[in-house]
MIZAKOL-360718 format. One record per residue (C-alpha): residue number from 1; x, z, y. Coordinates in steps of 0.001 Angstrom, whole numbers. Each point is the difference from the previous one (the first is absolute). Example, Ala and Ser with C-alpha at 12.3 -4.5 7.8 and 13.67 -1.06 7.14 Angstrom:
<site 1; <12300; 7800; -4500>>;
<site 2; <1370; -660; 3440>>;
This chain:
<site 1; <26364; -23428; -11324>>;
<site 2; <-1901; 1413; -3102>>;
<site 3; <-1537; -2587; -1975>>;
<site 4; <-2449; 140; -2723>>;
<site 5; <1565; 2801; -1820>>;
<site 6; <-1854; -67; -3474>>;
<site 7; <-2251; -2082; -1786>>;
<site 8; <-2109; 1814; -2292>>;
<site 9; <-1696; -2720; -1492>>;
<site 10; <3653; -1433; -2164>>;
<site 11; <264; 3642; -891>>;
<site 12; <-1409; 664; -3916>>;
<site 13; <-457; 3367; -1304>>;
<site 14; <-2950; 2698; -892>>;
<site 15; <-198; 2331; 2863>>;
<site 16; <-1591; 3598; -1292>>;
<site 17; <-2141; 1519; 2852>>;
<site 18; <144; 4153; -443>>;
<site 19; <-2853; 966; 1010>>;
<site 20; <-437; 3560; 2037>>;
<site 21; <-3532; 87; 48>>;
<site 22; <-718; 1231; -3918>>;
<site 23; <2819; 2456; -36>>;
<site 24; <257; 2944; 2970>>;
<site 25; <3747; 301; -1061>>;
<site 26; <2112; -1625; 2699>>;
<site 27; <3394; -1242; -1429>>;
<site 28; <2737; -861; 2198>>;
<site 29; <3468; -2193; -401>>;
<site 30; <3113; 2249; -1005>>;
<site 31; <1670; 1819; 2980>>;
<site 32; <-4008; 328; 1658>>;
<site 33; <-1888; 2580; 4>>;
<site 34; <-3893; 713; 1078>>;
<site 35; <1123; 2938; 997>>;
<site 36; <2319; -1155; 3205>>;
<site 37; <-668; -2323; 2684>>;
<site 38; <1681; -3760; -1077>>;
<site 39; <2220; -953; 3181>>;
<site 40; <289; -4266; -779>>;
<site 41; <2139; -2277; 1162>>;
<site 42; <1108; -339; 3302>>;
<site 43; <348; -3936; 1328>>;
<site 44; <3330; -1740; -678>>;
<site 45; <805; -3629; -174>>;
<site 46; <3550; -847; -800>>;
<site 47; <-375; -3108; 1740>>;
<site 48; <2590; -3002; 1396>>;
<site 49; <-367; -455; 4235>>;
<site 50; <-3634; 1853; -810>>;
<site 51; <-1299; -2473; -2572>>;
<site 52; <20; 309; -2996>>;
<site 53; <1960; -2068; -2676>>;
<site 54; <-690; -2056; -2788>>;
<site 55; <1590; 2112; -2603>>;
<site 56; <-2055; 2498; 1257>>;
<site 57; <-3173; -1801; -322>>;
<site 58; <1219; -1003; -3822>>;
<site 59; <499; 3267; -1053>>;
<site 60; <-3876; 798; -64>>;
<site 61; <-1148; -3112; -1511>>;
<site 62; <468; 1572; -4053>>;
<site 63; <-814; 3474; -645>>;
<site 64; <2627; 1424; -1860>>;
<site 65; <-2380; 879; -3017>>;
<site 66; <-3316; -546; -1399>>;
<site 67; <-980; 3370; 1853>>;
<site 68; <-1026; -962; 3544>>;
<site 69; <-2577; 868; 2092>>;
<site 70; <-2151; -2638; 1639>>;
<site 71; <-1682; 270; 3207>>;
<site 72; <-2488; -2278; 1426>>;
<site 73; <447; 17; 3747>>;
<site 74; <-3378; -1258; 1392>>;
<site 75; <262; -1297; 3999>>;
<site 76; <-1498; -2258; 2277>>;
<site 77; <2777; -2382; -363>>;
<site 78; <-1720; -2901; 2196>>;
<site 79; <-2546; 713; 2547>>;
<site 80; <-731; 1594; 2834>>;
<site 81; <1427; 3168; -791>>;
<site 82; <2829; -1490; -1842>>;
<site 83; <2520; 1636; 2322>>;
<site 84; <-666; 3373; -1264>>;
<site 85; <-62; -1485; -3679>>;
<site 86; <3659; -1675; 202>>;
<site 87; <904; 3010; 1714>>;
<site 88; <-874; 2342; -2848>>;
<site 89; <1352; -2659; -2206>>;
<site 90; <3604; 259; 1970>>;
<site 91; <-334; 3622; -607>>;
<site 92; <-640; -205; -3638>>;
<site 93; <3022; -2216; -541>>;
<site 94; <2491; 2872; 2052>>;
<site 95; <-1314; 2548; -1850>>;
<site 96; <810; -1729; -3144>>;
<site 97; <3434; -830; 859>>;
<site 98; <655; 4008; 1285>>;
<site 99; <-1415; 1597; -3280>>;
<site 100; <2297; -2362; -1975>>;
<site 101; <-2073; 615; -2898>>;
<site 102; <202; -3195; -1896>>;
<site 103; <-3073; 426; -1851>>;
<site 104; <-2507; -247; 2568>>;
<site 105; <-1763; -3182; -86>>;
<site 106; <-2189; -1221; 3387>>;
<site 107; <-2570; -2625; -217>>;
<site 108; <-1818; -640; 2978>>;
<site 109; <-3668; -1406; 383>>;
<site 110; <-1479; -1990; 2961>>;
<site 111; <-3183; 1994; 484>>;
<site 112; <-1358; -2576; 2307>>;
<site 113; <754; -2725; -1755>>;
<site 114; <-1573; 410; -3496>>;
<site 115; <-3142; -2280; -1035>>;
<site 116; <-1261; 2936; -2148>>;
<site 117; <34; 2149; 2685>>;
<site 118; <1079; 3607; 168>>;
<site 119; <-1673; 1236; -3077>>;
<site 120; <1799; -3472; -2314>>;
<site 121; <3326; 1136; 1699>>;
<site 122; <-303; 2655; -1649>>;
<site 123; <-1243; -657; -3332>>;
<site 124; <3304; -2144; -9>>;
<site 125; <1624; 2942; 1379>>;
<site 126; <-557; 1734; -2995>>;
<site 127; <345; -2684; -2382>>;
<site 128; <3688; -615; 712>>;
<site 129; <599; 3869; -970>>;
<site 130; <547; 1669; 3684>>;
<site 131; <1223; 3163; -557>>;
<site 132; <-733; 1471; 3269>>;
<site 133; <-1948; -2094; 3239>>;
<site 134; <1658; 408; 3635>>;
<site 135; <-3325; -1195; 2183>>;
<site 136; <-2009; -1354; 1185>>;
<site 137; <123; 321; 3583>>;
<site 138; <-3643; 480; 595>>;
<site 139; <-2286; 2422; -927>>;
<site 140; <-2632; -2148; -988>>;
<site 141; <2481; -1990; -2303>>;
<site 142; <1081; 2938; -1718>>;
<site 143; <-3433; 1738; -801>>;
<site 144; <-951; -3832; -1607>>;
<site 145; <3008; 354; -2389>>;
<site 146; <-537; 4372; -467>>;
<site 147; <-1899; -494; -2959>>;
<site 148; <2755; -2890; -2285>>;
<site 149; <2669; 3068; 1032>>;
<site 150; <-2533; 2704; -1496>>;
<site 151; <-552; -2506; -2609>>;
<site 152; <3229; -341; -1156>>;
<site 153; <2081; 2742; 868>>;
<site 154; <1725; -1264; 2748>>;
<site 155; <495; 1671; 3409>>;
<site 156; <-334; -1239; 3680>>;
<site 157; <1720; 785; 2861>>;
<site 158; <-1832; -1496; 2783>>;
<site 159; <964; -132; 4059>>;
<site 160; <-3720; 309; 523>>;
<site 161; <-776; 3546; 1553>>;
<site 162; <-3756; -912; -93>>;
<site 163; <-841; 2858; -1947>>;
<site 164; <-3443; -351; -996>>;
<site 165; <1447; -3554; -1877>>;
<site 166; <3055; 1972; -1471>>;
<site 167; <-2524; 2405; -1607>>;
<site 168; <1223; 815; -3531>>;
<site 169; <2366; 223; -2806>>;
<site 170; <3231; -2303; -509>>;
<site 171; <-649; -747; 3850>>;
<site 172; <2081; 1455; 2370>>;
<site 173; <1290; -836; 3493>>;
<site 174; <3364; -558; 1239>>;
<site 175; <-1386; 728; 3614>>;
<site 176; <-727; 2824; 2194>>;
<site 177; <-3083; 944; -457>>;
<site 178; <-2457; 1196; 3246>>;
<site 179; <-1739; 3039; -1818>>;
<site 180; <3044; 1545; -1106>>;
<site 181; <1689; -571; 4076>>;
<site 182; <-3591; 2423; 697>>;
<site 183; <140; 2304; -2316>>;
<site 184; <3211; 286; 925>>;
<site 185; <-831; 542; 4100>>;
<site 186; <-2784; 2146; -917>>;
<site 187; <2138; 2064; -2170>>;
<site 188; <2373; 424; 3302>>;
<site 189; <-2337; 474; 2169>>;
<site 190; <-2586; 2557; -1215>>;
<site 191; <3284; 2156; -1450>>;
<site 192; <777; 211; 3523>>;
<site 193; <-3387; 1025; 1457>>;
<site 194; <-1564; -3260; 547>>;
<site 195; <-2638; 790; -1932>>;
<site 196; <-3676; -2099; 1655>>;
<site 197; <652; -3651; -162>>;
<site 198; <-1301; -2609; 1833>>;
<site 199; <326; -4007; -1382>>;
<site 200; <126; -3088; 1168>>;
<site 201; <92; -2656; -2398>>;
<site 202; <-459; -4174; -412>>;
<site 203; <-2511; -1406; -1834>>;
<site 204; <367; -2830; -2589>>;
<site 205; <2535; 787; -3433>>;
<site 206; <1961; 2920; 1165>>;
<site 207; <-3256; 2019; 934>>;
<site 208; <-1463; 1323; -3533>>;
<site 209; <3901; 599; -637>>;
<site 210; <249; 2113; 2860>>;
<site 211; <-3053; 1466; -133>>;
<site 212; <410; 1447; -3442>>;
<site 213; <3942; 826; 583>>;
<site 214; <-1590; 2302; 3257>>;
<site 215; <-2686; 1817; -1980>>;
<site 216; <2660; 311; -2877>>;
<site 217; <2764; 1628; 2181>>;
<site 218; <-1953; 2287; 2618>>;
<site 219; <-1886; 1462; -3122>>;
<site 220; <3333; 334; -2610>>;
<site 221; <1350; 1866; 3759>>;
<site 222; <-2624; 1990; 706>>;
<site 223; <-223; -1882; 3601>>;
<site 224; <-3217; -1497; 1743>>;
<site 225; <-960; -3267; 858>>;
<site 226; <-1848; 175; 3587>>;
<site 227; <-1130; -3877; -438>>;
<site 228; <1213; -2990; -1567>>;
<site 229; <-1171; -2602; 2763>>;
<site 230; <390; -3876; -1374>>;
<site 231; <903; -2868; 2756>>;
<site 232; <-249; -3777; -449>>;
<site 233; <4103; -1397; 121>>;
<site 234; <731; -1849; 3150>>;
<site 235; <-3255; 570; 1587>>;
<site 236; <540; 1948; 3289>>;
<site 237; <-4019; 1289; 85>>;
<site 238; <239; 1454; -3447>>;
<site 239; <3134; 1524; 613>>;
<site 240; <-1714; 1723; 3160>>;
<site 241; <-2838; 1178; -2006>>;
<site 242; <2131; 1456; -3028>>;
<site 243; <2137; 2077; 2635>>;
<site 244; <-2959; 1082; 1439>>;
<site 245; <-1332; 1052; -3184>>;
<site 246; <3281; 1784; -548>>;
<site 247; <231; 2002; 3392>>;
<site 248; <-3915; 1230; 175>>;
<site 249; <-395; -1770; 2702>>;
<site 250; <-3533; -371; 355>>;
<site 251; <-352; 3226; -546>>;
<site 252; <2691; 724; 2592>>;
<site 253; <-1396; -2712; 2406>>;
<site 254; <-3779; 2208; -248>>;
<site 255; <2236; 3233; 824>>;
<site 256; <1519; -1914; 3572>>;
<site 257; <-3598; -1092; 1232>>;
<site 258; <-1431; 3413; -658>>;
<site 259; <2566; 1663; 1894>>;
<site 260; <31; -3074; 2703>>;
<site 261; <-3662; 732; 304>>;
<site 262; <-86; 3567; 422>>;
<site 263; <2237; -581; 2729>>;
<site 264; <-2129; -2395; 1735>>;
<site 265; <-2666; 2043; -673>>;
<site 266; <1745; 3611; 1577>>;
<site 267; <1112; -2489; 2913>>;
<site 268; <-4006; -619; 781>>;
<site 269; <-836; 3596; -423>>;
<site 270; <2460; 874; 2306>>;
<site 271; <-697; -2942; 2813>>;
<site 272; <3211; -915; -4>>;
<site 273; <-680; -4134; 896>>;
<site 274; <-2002; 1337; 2823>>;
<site 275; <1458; -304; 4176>>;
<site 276; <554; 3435; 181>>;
<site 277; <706; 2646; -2941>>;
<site 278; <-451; 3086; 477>>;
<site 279; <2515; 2571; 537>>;
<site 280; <6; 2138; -2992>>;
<site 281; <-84; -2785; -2303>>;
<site 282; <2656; -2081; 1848>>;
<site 283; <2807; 1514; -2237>>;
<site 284; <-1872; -809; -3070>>;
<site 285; <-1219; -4066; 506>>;
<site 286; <4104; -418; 729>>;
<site 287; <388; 1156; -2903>>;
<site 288; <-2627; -1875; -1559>>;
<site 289; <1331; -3320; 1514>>;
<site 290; <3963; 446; -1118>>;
<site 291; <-1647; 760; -3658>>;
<site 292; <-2006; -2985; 189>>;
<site 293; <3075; -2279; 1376>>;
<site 294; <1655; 1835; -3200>>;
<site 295; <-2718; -1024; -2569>>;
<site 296; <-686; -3508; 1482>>;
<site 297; <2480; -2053; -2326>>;
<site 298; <-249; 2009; -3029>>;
<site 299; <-1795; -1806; -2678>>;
<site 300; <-230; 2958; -2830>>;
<site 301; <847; 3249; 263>>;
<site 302; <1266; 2950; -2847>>;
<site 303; <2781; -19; -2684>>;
<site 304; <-394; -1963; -3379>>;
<site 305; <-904; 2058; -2895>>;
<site 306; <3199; -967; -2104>>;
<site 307; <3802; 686; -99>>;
<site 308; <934; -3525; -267>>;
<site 309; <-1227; -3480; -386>>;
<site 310; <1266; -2471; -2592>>;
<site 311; <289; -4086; 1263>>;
<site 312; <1084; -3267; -2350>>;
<site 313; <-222; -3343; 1129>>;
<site 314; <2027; -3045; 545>>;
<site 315; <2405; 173; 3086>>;
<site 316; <-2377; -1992; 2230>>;
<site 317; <-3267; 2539; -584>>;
<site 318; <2557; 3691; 41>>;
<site 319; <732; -1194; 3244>>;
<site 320; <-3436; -515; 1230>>;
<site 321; <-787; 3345; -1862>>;
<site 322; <2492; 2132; 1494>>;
<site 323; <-1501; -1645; 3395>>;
<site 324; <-3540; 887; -578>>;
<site 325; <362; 3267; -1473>>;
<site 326; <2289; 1064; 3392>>;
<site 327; <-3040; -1400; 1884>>;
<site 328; <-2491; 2170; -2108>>;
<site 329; <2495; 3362; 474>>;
<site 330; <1673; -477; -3477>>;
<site 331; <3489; 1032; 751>>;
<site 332; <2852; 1076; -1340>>;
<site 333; <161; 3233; 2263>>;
<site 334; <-3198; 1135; -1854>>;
<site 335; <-142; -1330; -3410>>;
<site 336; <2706; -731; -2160>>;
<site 337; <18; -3961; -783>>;
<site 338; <598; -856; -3717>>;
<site 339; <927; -3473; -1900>>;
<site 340; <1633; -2337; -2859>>;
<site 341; <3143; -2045; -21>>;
<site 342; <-1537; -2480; 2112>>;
<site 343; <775; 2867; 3193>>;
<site 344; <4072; -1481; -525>>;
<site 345; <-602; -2485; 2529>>;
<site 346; <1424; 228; 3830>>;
<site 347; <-3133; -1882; 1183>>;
<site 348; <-1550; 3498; -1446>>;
<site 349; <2159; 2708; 326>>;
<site 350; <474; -994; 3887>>;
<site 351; <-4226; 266; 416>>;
<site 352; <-473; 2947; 2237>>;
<site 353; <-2830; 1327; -2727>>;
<site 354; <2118; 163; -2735>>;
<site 355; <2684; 2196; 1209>>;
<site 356; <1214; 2675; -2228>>;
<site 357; <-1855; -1928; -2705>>;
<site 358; <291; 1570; -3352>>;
<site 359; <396; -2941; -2671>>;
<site 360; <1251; -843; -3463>>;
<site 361; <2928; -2694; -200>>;
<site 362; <1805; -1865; -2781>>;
<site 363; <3235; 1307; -1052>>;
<site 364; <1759; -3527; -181>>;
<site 365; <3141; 1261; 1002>>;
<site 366; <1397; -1222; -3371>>;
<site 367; <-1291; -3626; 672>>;
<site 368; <2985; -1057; 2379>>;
<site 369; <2373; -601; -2851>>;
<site 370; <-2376; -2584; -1070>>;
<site 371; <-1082; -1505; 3009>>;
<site 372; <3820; -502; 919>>;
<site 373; <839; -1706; -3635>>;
<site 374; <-3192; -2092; 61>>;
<site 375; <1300; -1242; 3365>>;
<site 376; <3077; -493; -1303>>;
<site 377; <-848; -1832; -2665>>;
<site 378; <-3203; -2348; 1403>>;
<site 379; <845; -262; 3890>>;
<site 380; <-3252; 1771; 855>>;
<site 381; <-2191; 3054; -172>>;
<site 382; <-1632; 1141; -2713>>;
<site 383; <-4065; 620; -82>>;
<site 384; <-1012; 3230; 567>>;
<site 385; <-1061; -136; -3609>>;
<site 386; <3359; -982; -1317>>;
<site 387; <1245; 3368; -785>>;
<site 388; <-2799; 872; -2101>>;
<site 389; <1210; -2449; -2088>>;
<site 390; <3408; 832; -87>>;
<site 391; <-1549; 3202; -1265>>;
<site 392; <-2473; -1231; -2611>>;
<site 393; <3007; -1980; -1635>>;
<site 394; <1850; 2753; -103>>;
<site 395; <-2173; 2382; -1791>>;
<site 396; <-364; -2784; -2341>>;
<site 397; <3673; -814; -518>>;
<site 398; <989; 4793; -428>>;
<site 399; <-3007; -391; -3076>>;
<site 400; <1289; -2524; -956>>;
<site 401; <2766; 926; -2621>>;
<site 402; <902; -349; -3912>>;
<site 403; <-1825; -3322; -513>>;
<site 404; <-3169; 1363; 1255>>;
<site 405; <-2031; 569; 3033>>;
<site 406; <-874; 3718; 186>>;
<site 407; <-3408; -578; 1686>>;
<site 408; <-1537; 3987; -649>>;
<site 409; <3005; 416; 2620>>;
<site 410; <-2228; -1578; 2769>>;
<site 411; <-2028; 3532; -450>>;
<site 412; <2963; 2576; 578>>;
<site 413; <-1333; 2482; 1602>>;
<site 414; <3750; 731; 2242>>;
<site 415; <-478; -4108; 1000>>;
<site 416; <2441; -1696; 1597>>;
<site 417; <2178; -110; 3186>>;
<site 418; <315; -3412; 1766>>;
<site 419; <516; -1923; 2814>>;
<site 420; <-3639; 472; 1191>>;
<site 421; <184; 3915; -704>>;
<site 422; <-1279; 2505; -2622>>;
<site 423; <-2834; -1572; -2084>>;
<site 424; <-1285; 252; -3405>>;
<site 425; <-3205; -1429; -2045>>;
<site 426; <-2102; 2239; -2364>>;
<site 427; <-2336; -1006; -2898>>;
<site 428; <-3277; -715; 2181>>;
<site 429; <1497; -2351; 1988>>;
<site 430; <939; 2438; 2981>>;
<site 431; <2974; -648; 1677>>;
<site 432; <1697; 3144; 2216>>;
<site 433; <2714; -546; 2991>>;
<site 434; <1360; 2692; 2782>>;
<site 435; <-251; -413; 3457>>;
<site 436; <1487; 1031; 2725>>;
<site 437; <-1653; 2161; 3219>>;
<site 438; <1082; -960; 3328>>;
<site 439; <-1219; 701; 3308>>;
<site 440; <-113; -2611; 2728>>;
<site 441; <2439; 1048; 2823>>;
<site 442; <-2266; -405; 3259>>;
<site 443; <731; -3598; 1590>>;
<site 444; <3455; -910; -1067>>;
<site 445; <-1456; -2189; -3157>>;
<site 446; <1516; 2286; -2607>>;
<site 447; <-819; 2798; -2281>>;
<site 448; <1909; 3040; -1572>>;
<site 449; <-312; 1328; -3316>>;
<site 450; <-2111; 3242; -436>>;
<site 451; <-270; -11; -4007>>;
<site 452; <2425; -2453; -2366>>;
<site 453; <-1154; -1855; -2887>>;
<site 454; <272; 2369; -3086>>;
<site 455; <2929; -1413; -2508>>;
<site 456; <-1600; 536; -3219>>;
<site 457; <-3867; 586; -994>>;
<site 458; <798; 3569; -945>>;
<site 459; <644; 850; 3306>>;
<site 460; <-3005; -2061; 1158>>;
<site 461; <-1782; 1988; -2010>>;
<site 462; <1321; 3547; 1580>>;
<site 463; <-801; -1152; 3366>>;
<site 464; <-3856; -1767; -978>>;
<site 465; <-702; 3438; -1819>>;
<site 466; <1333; 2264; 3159>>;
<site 467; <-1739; -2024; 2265>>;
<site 468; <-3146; 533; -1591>>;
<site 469; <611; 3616; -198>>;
<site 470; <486; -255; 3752>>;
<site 471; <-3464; -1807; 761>>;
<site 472; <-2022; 2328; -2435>>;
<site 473; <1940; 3261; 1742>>;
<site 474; <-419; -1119; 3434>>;
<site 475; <-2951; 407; 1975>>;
<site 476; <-1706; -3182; 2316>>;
<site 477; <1873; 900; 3456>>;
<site 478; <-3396; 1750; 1874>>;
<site 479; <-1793; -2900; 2754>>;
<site 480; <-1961; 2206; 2655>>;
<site 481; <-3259; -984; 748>>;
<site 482; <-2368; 654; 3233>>;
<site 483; <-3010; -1263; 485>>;
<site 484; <-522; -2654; 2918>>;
<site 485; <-2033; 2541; 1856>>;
<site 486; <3510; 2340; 76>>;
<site 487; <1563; -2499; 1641>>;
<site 488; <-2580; -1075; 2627>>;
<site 489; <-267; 3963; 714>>;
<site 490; <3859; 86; 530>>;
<site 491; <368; -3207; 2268>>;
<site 492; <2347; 1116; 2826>>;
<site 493; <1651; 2745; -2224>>;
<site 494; <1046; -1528; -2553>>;
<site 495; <2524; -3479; -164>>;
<site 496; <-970; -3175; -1043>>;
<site 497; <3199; 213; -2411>>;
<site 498; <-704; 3760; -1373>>;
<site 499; <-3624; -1547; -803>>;
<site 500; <1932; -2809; -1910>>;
<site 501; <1154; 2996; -2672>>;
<site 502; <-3636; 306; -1029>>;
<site 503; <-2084; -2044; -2344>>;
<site 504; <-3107; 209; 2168>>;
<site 505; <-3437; -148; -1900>>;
C-alpha cells in the first residue's frame, strides 16, 4: 500500500512562484505547445501482486534537484467526508507514480482538522512555498483561500463546481460544471428546431447558477425561454405547482371548464335531461352526451406553447417530475424533453416521460484505465472525484519540466486531454469541458449518442459558432392559435386530439 509518499516539511529550498497573472504571454515546457491540445498521462502502476513496493515508495522521497514543484493537496482527511478525501488522496499518489516525474512534490493538508481554520491552512499553505494547490473539496473552502492564491500567485484547482464560490482568477475547477452541460443542451437543441423552452429548476445553490446559465444560452442561441418555473427539492406540492407553472395549466384548466360548460349549457337548451327529447334534436343530445363522456376526465385542454421543456433534479424529484408532468399532458409525443448528466441514470431513462430525452453526458470513457489500476492497487473503488485528481496531477507533473513549474501553461488555450475528457482553464477563472449528446432510448434504461464530445476546443468552437448561426437563421417552429370560442363552435366536428395542436386563447 502507498504510504506517506513525501514530506515537505524536511525538504529545504527557495521555491520561485511564476506568476501568469502580470504577463499575458503563456510559456510552456519544451516539446508543449499552446497551440495543440496536451494529451497527459495515462494511469500505470508497475506494481508487485497490485501493491506497490517499497523501492517504489523510496524513489519519490528526494527530488532529484533543487527544481521541484510543490503541491499542497488540501482534503478532508478525517471527518465525515473523509472517504472522498483519502480517496482523492489515493488518486494523487497513482498519478504520481504514472507520470514518473520525480520532481513533483505532494503535501497534503487536513482541511478539517486545522485550529486556524480554512483561511490559517492556507496562510501556511503559502508559507511553505506551494507551487500550485490541488483543493479543497468544497466550494466554500476554496473561495476562503481565493484571495492568499490571488495574493501570491499561486493557482487552485478546486473539485468544487459551485460556481458562484469559484468566481475568479487563479481559481479554476477540476469538475464539470452545470452551466456549461446547458449551454451545451441548449446549443443542441435550438440548432435542431427546439427553439421555445420551458424550465424546471430546484431551488437552493444550483438555482442563480442555472438561472443565469438559461438566460445566457437561449439568448447567445437566439432561442426562447417560455418560463423558468422554480420548485422546492423533495417537496411533492412544490413540485406540482412548478409543473403546473410549466404546462399552462391554469390557463389550460380555464379552457376545459369553458368548453365543459358550454356543453352543459347546449345540453339544457336542447332538453336533453328531460323524459322525452324530441325527435329532431335526438341525433344531436347523443352527440352531446358521448362529447361530454369524452371531456369528463380531462383536466386541461390545448398544446403547450414550447418545443421542449428542460428538467434537473436529484433522481428522487425527476422521477416525481416526469410523473406529474405526464399527469398535466407534458409528454414526450408533444414536446421534446431536455436535461444534464444527471438523465444517465436507469431509474430515469426507464420513466415513461423521459423517453427520447435529449441530454448532455460525460465523456468518461477514458476513466476505466484508472478505475481498473486504482482497484488494482487499493482493493476498492475509487470516488467519483478520484479521476479529477488523477487529472489535476497530471497537468501539474507535463508543466512541470527543466527545474521549473510552467504555471502560464495552466492557461493554454488547446488545454489538455485526460482521463475526465477535454478541459482547459483560461485567465478569468473559467474552466471549459465537452460533452456528449445522447438520447434516452425509450424504456430499456439506456441512451445512444446523437452528438460526441468535440476533441479539441477548436472544433468546439466550429460547432458553438454553427450552432448559433443555426438558431439566429431559423425561425420559432409556428404554434396555431384559436380562440376558445373556435373550439366550443366546432364541438362535434372537430377531435379532442386535433384541438390538442392548438394553443387555445
Amino acid at each position: 500500500m502507498i504510504k506517506k509518499i513525501l514530506q515537505v516539511s524536511l525538504l529545504i529550498g527557495l521555491i520561485t512562484n511564476t506568476s501568469f497573472a502580470s504577463s499575458g504571454k503563456i510559456e510552456m515546457p519544451s516539446g508543449l505547445s499552446e497551440n495543440q491540445v496536451v494529451n497527459l498521462k495515462r494511469p500505470s502502476v508497475k506494481s508487485t501482486q497490485g501493491r506497490l513496493t517499497n523501492t517504489q515508495i523510496q524513489q519519490y522521497t528526494k527530488p532529484e534537484s533543487n527544481g521541484f514543484t510543490r503541491i499542497a493537496v488540501m482534503l478532508p482527511l478525517t471527518g465525515k467526508s473523509a472517504n472522498t478525501g483519502l480517496s482523492l488522496k489515493k488518486a494523487a499518489e497513482i498519478a504520481l507514480f504514472s507520470t514518473n516525474n520525480k520532481n513533483l512534490i505532494l503535501q497534503f493538508y487536513d482541511t478539517n482538522n486545522s485550529p486556524t481554520g480554512i483561511y490559517g491552512l492556507g496562510k501556511t499553505v503559502i508559507s511553505e512555498r506551494a507551487d500550485v494547490i490541488v483543493g479543497p473539496l468544497f466550494g466554500s473552502d476554496t473561495k476562503e483561500i481565493s484571495s492568499l492564491a490571488r495574493s501570491y500567485d499561486t493557482p487552485i484547482l478546486s473539485f468544487s463546481n459551485d460556481e458562484i464560490a469559484l468566481d475568479g482568477s487563479y481559481v479554476y475547477s477540476m469538475n464539470y460544471l452545470l452551466s456549461q452541460e446547458i449551454d451545451r443542451i441548449i446549443g443542441f437543441a435550438v440548432s435542431n428546431g427546439k427553439k421555445r423552452i420551458a424550465f424546471i429548476i430546484p431551488d437552493g445553490d444550483y438555482e442563480k447558477i442555472m438561472s443565469d446559465a438559461i438566460k445566457k444560452a437561449t439568448s447567445k442561441y437566439n432561442g426562447e425561454i417560455h418560463t423558468i418555473a422554480v420548485y422546492k427539492k423533495g417537496d411533492q406540492g412544490s413540485i406540482v405547482e412548478a409543473v403546473k407553472k410549466a404546462s399552462d395549466y391554469e390557463k389550460r384548466n380555464k379552457v376545459a371548464n369553458k368548453v365543459k360548460d358550454a356543453l352543459k349549457k347546449q345540453q339544457t337548451a336542447l332538453q336533453c335531461d328531460s323524459d322525452k327529447v324530441a325527435d329532431d334534436v335526438k341525433s344531436d343530445c347523443e352527440n352531446m352526451a358521448q362529447l361530454s363522456k369524452t371531456f369528463e376526465s380531462v383536466k386541461a385542454i390545448g398544446r403547450m406553447p414550447f418545443d421542449a421543456i428542460f428538467v434537473y433534479g436529484d433522481t428522487k424529484d425527476m422521477v416525481s417530475l416526469g410523473s406529474y408532468l405526464m399527469y398535466y399532458d407534458v409528454n414526450p409525443n408533444s414536446v421534446k424533453f431536455l436535461g444534464t448528466s444527471n438523465f444517465d441514470n436507469r431509474a430515469i431513462m426507464t420513466e415513461r416521460a423521459y423517453a427520447n430525452a435529449w441530454f448532455t453526458a460525460k465523456n468518461t470513457s477514458n476513466s476505466q484505465s484508472f478505475e481498473y489500476e486504482y482497484r488494482n492497487v487499493f482493493g476498492e473503488n475509487p470516488s467519483k472525484l478520484a479521476m479529477f485528481m488523477f487529472d489535476a496531477i497530471s497537468v501539474i507533473s507535463a508543466l512541470s519540466k527543466d527545474g521549473k513549474f510552467y504555471s502560464s501553461g495552466l492557461n493554454s488555450p488547446s488545454g489538455f486531454f485526460g482521463i475526465s475528457g477535454l478541459f482547459k482553464f483560461t485567465r478569468d477563472g473559467e474552466t471549459y469541458r465537452s460533452f456528449d449528446v445522447k438520447q434516452i432510448v425509450p424504456y430499456q434504461g439506456y441512451a445512444r449518442t446523437l452528438s460526441s464530445a468535440e476533441k479539441s476546443f477548436e472544433e468546439m468552437d466550429r460547432n458553438m459558432q454553427a450552432n448559433i448561426a443555426k438558431g439566429q437563421s431559423t425561425e420559432a417552429s409556428i404554434i396555431e392559435a384559436v380562440d376558445v370560442n373556435w373550439v366550443i363552435e366546432n364541438l362535434g366536428v372537430i377531435k379532442l386530439s386535433d384541438i390538442n395542436k392548438y394553443v387555445i386563447e
